[in-house]
TORDO-708694 format. One line per 8 residues: number of its first residue (from 1); their letters; for each residue x, y, z of C-alpha. Coordinates in Angstrom, 2 decimals. Example, Ala and Ser with C-alpha at 12.3 -4.5 7.8 and 13.67 -1.06 7.14 Angstrom:
BEGIN
1	AS	12.30,-4.50,7.80 ~ 13.67,-1.06,7.14
END
This chain:
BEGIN
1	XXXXXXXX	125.19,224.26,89.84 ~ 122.94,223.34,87.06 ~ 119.61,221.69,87.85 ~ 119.73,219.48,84.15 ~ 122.46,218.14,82.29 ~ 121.94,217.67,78.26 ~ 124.31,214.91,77.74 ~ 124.73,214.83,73.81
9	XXXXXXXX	123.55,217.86,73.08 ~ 125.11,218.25,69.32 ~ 123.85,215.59,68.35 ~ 119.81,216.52,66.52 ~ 117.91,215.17,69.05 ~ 120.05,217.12,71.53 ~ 119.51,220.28,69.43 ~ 115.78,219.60,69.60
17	XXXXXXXX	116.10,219.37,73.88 ~ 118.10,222.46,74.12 ~ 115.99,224.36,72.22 ~ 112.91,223.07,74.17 ~ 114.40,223.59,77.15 ~ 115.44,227.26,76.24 ~ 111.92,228.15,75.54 ~ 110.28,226.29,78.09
25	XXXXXXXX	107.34,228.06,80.01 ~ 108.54,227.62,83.18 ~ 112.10,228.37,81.83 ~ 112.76,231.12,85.03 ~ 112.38,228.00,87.42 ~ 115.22,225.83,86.04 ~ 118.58,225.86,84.82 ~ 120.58,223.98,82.49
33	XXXXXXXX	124.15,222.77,81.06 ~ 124.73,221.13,77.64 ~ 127.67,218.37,77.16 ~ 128.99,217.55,73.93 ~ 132.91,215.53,73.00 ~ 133.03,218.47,70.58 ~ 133.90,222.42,71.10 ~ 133.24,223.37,67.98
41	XXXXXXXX	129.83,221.59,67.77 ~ 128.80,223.05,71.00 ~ 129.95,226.62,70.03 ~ 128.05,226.03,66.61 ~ 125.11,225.25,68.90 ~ 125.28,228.46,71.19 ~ 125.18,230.15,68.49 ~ 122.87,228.76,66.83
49	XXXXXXXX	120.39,229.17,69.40 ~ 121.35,232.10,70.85 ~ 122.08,230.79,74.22 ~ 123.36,232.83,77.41 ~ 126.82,230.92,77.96 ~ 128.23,234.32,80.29 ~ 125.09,233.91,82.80 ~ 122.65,231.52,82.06
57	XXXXXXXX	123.61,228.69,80.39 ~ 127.06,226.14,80.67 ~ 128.72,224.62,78.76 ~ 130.95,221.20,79.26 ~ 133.08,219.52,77.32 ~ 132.57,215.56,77.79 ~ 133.61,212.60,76.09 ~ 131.30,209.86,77.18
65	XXXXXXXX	133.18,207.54,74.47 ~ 136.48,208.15,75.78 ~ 136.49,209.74,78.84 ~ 138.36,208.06,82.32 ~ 135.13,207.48,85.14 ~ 136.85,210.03,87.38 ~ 136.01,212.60,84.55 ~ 132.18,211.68,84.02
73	XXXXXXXX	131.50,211.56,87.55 ~ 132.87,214.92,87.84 ~ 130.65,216.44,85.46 ~ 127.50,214.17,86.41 ~ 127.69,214.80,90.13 ~ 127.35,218.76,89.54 ~ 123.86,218.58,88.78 ~ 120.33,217.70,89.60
81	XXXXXXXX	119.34,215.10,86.06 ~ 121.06,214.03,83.36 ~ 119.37,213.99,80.54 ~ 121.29,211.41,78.21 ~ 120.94,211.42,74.73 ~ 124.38,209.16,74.04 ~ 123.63,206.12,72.43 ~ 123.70,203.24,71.39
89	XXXXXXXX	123.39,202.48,75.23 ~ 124.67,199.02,75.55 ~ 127.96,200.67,73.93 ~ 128.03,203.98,76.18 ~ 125.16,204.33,78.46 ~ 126.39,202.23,81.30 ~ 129.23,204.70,82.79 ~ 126.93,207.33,82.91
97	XXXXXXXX	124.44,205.60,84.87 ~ 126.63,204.21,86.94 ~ 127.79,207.54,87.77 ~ 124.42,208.73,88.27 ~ 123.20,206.11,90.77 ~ 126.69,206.46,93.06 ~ 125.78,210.01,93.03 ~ 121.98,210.41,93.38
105	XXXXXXXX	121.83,212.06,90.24 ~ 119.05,211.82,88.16 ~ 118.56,210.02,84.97 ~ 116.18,209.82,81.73 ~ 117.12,208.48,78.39 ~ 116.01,207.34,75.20 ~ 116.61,203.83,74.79 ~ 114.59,201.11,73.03
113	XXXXXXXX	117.31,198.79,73.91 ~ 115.50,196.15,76.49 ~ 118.35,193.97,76.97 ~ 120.85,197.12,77.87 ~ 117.95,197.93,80.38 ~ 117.88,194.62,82.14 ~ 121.33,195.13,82.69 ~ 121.52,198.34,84.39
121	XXXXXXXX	118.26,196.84,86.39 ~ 120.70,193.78,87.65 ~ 123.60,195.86,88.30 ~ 122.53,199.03,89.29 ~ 118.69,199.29,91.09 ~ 119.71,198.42,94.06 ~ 122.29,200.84,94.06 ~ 119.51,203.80,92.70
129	XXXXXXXX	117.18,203.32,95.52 ~ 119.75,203.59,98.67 ~ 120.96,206.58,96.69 ~ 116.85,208.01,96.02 ~ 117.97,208.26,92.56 ~ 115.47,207.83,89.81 ~ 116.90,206.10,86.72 ~ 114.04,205.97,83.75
137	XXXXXXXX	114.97,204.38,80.62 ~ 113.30,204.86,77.13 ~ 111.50,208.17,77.81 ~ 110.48,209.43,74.37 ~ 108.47,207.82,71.80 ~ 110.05,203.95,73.20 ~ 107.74,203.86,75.63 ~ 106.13,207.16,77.54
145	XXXXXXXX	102.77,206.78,74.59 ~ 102.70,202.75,75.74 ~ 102.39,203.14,79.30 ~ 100.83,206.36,79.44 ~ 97.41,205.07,77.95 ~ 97.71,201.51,79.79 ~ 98.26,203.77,83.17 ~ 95.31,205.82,82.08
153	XXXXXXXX	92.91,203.17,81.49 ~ 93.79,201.29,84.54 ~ 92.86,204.41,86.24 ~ 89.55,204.96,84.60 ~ 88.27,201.18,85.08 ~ 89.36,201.97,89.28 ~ 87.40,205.03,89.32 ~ 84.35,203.39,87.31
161	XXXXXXXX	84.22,200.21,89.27 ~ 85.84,200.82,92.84 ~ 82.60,201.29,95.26 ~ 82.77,205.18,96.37 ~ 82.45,204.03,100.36 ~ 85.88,201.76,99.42 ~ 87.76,203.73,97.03 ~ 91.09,201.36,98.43
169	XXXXXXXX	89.93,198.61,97.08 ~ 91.64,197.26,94.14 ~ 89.94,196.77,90.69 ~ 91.65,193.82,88.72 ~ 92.63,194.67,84.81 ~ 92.39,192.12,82.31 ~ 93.94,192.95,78.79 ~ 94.80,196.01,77.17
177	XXXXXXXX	95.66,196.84,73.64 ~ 96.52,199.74,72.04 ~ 96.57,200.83,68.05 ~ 98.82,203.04,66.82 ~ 98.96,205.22,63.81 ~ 101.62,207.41,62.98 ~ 103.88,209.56,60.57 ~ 107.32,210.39,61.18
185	XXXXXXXX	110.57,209.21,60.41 ~ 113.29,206.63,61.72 ~ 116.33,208.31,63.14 ~ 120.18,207.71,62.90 ~ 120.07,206.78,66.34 ~ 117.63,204.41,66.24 ~ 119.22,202.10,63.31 ~ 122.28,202.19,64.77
193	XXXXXXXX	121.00,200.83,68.48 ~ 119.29,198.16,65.83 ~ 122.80,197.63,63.96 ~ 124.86,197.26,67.50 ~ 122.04,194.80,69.38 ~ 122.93,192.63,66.00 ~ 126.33,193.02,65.68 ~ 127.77,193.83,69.46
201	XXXXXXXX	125.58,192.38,72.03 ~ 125.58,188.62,72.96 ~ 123.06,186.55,71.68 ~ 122.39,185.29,75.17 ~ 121.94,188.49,76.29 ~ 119.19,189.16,73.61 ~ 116.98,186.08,73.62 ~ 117.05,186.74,77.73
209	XXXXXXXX	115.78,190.17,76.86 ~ 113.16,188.80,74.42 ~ 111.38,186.72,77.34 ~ 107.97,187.63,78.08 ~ 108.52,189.67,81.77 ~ 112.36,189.91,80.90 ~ 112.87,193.31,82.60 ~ 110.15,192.96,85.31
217	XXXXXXXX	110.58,191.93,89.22 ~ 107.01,189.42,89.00 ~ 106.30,186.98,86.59 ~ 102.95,187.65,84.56 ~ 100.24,185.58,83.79 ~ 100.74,184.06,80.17 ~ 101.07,185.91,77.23 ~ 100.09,185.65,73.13
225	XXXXXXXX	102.85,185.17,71.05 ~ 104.58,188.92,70.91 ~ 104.66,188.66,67.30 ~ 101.95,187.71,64.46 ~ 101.11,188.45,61.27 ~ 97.71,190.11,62.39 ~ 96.58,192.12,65.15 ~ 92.82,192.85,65.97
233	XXXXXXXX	92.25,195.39,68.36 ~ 89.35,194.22,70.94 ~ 85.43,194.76,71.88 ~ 85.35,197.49,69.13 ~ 83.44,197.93,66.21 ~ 83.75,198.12,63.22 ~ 87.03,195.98,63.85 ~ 90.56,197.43,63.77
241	XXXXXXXX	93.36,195.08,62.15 ~ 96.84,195.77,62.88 ~ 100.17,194.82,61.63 ~ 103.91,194.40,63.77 ~ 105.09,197.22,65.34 ~ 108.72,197.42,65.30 ~ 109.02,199.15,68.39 ~ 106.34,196.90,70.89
249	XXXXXXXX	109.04,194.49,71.97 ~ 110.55,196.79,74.24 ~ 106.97,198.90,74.59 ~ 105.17,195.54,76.07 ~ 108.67,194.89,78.37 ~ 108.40,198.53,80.06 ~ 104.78,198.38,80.61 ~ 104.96,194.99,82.02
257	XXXXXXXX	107.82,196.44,84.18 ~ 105.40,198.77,85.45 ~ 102.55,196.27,86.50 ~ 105.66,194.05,87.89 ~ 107.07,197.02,89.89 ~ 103.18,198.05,91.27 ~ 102.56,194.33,92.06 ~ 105.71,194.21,94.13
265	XXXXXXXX	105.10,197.83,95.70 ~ 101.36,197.04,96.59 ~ 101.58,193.36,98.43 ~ 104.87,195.15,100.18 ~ 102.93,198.40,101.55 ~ 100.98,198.64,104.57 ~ 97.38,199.59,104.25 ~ 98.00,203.04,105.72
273	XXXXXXXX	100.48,203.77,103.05 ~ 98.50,202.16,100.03 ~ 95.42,203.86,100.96 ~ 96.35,207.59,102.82 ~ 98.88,208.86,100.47 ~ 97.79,211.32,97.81 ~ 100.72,209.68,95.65 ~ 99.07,205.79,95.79
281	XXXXXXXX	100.76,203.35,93.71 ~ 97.43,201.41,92.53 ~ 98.37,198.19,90.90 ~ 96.76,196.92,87.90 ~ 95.99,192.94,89.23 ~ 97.32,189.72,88.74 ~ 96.12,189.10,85.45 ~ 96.81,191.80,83.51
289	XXXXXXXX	98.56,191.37,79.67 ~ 99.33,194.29,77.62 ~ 99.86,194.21,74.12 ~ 100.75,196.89,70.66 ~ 100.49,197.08,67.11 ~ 100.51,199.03,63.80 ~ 97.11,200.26,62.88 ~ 95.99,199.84,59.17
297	XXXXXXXX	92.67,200.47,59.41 ~ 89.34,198.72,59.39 ~ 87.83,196.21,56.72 ~ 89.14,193.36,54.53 ~ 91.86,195.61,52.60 ~ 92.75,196.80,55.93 ~ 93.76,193.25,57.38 ~ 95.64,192.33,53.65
305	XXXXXXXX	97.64,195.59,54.48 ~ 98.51,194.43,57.80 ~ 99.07,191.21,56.93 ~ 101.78,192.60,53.98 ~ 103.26,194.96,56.14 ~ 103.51,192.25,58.96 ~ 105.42,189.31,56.41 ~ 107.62,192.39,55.37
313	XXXXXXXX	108.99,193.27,58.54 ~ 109.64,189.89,59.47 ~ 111.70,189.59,56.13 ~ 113.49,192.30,56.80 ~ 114.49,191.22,60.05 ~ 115.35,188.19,59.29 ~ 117.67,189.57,56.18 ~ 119.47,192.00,58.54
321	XXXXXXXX	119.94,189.75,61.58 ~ 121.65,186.80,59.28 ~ 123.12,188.63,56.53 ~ 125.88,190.41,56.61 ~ 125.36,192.65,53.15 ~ 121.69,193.61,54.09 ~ 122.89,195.42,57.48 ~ 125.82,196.80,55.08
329	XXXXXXXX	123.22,198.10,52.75 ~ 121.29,199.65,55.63 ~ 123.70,201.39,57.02 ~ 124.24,203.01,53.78 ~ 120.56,203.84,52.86 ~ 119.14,204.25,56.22 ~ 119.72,208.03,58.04 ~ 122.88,208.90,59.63
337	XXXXXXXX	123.51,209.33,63.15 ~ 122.73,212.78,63.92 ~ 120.66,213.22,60.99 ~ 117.20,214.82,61.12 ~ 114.02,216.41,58.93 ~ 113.35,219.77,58.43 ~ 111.16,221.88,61.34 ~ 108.45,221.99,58.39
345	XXXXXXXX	108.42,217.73,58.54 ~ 108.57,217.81,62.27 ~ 105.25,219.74,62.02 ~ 103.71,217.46,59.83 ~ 104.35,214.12,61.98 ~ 102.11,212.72,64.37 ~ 100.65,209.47,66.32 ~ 97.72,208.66,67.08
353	XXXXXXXX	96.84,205.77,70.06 ~ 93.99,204.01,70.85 ~ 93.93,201.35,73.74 ~ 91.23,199.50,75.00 ~ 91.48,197.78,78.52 ~ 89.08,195.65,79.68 ~ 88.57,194.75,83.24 ~ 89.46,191.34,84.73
361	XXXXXXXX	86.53,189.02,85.04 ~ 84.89,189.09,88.38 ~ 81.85,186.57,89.71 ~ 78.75,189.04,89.28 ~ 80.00,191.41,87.47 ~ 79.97,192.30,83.61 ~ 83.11,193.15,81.94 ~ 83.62,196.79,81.65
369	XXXXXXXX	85.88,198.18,78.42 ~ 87.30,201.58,78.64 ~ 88.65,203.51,75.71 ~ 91.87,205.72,76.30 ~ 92.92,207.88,73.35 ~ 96.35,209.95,72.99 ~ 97.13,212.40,70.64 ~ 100.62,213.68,69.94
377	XXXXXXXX	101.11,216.56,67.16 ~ 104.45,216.67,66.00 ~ 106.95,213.90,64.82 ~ 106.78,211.32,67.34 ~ 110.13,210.24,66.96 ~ 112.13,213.37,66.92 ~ 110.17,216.13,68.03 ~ 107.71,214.94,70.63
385	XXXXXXXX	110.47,212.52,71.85 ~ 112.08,215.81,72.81 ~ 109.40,217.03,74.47 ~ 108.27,213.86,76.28 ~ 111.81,213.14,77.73 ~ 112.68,217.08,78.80 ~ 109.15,216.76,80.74 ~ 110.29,213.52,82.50
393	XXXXXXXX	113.52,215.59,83.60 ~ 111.81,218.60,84.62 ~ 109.30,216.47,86.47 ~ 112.78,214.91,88.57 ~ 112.68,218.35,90.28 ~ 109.85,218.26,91.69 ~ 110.15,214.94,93.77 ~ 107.90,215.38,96.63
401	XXXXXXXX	104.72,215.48,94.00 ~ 105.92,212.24,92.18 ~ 104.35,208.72,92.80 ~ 105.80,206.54,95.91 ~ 108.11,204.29,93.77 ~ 109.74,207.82,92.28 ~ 110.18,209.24,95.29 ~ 111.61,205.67,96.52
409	XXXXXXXX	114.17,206.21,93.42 ~ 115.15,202.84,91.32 ~ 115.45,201.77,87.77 ~ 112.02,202.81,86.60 ~ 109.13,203.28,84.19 ~ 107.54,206.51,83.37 ~ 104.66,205.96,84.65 ~ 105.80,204.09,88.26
417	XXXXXXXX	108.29,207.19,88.25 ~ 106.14,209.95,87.20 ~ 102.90,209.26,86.77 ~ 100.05,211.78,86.54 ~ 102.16,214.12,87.04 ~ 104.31,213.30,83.29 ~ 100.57,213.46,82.01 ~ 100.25,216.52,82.89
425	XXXXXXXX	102.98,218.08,81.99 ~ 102.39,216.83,78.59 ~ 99.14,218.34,78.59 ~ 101.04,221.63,79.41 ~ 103.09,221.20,76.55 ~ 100.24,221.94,73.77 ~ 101.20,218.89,71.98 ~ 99.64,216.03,73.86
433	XXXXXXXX	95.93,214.98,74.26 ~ 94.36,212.97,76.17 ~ 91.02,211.26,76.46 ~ 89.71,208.18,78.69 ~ 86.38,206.66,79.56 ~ 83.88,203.82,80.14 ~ 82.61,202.31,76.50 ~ 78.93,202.28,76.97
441	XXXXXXXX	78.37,201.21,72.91 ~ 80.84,198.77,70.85 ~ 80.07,200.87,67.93 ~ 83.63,203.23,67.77 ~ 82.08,206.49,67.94 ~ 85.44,208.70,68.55 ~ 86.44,210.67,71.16 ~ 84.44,213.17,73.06
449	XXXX	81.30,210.69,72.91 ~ 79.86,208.62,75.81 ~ 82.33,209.75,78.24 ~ 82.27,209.17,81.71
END
């Protein structure tokens, strides 16, 4: 029986998690199946990466698309995680979930799609943790970078301000922002989840998704409008401005999933459980807001740049939500599903994140700021979205070492699913950085200085 199941392997983000997975480090401890609805594709892709099909690694022919339930839950129930790569989600993801939580199987996937996750949270959580099965949507670039750096400055401002006689007690986080700058490319995949939510999914459905808290079990304290034409990014100087991000709707949702799903977990726990276990699910507070955008840089030029790029995304998504020839047009000129850059591109990508978290105000004390930097080297989109979502499967096997919720099972986050121990497995990886500490100066003097 495998231990992982590559569901949509042919497609070129599959091709980029097969081949990951092939040449993994620990590749002796693990084995693994890819799925495709085509045998020709998958025999093009044993052969293309030389793969072991006699005694190493299987092969399964699945049609997620048209396939009866009986069929999937055949294939699903053979193996440890799914790894699903099938989307758009709202249009094929359910079945396999389903099939997943009736079975305790595992399951990661890609999917910026908020509104397809608050269904499979209504219909399906429940389900996933009477079953221990850990369900983790949007695992790659949408929205491991997000909650990673939120998770690690929450962490940071506990060890800096918790006394050391009471290391229980619980430090309150105020608001966190994070900057991003990046190169890489939109994929096929991606514009055609866009395409569907516009053209497929009930409007109902979306402006419920769009609510501040939409996809978390506690309603947060009040948040800033989700979208403006400038972004600042806090305490630091000289000043970072910011445009949209296309991709923070669904970001801010998951990471406010994972302060709902810690609030719940930490007023539900008993003190021996909240303080003994070496997995502690440490809630950020009752105030925390998190929020994303586009870095472009600091000075005057840099906020008319934001401010540009900001009025042209809103255009744009304005022209291909009520017109009918723009999504046309897109569709033709955008990349097909599928569709990828060269390993030589993939190289040259990257993103860049910087977050600052401040702490909740407290009487008599000051307001401490942490900075929390990641680093990603690779194409964030294709090629470290491989990476980041193979590690979140791999890190499935090893249950007893993930946080409480994980090992509770549910419709997740990464980090209320994996935690540290996702971190660290990126850190493994060679691609991933990561840097957090107390500000001590508001002057932004990088990385490496005035840590803690």
């Amino acid at each position: 029986m495998p231990d992982i199941l590559v569901l949509g392997a042919t497609g070129y983000t599959g091709r980029l998690v097969t081949r990951y997975l092939q040449a993994h480090r620990d590749r002796g401890t693990f084995t693994f199946a890819i799925a495709g609805r085509s045998r020709t594709k998958l025999a093009h892709l044993v052969a293309e990466l030389k793969l072991d099909v006699v005694n190493d690694v299987e092969v399964v022919e699945v049609d997620v698309m048209n396939d009866d339930e009986e069929k999937l839950e055949s294939v699903v129930r053979r193996v440890k995680v799914v790894i699903n790569l099938v989307g758009p989600y709202w249009r094929y993801g359910t079945p396999v979930v389903r099939a997943c939580a009736r079975n305790g199987v595992h399951h990661v996937d890609l999917t910026g799609e908020t509104h397809w996750v608050k269904h499979i949270i209504e219909q399906y959580d429940y389900l996933a943790t009477k079953t221990r099965t850990i369900i983790v949507p949007a695992c790659g670039f949408d929205s491991v970078p997000s909650d990673i750096v939120a998770h690690l400055s929450a962490k940071t401002l506990r060890a800096a301000l918790s006394p050391s006689s009471s290391p229980s007690v619980q430090v309150g986080v105020g608001h966190s922002a994070s900057a991003f700058r990046l190169v890489g490319g939109i994929s096929g995949g991606t514009l055609e989840s866009m395409m569907c939510a516009l053209e497929e999914v009930p409007s109902a459905a979306l402006r419920s998704a769009r609510e501040a808290y939409s996809i978390s079990p506690v309603q947060g304290p009040p948040v800033r409008s989700p979208i403006r034409l400038l972004y600042t990014l806090p305490y630091l100087l000289p000043k970072t401005y910011g445009s949209i991000l296309p991709l923070a709707p669904h970001d801010v949702a998951t990471v406010q999933r994972t302060w709902g799903l810690l609030e719940r977990f930490s007023s539900s726990s008993s003190p021996q459980v909240a303080s003994d276990s070496p997995q502690e699910a440490h809630a950020y507070g009752p105030e925390f807001t998190y929020e994303e955008f586009l870095s472009t840089g600091t000075g005057p030029l840099a906020a008319l740049r934001a401010l540009a790029t900001s009025v042209g995304l809103v255009v744009t998504f304005l022209c291909l939500t009520y017109l009918a020839p723009a999504r046309w047009l897109a569709k033709k000129v955008g990349p097909a599903s599928g569709s990828g850059p060269s390993d030589l591109k993939l190289e040259k990508g990257f993103v860049r994140c910087t977050n600052i978290t401040s702490s909740a105000p407290a009487p008599g004390r000051e307001v401490t700021h942490v900075k929390t930097s990641l680093r990603g080297h690779g194409d964030p989109g294709y090629l470290l979205t491989a990476i980041m979502i193979t590690e979140a499967a791999l890190a499935c096997l090893t249950t007893s070492t993930l946080p409480l919720l994980g090992q509770k099972g549910g419709v997740l986050t990464p980090m209320t699913a994996f935690g540290d121990v996702l971190v660290e497995r990126l850190r493994m990886s060679g691609r991933f950085e990561f840097e957090s500490f107390v500000v001590r100066d508001r002057r932004d003097v990088g990385e490496g200085r005035k840590r803690r």
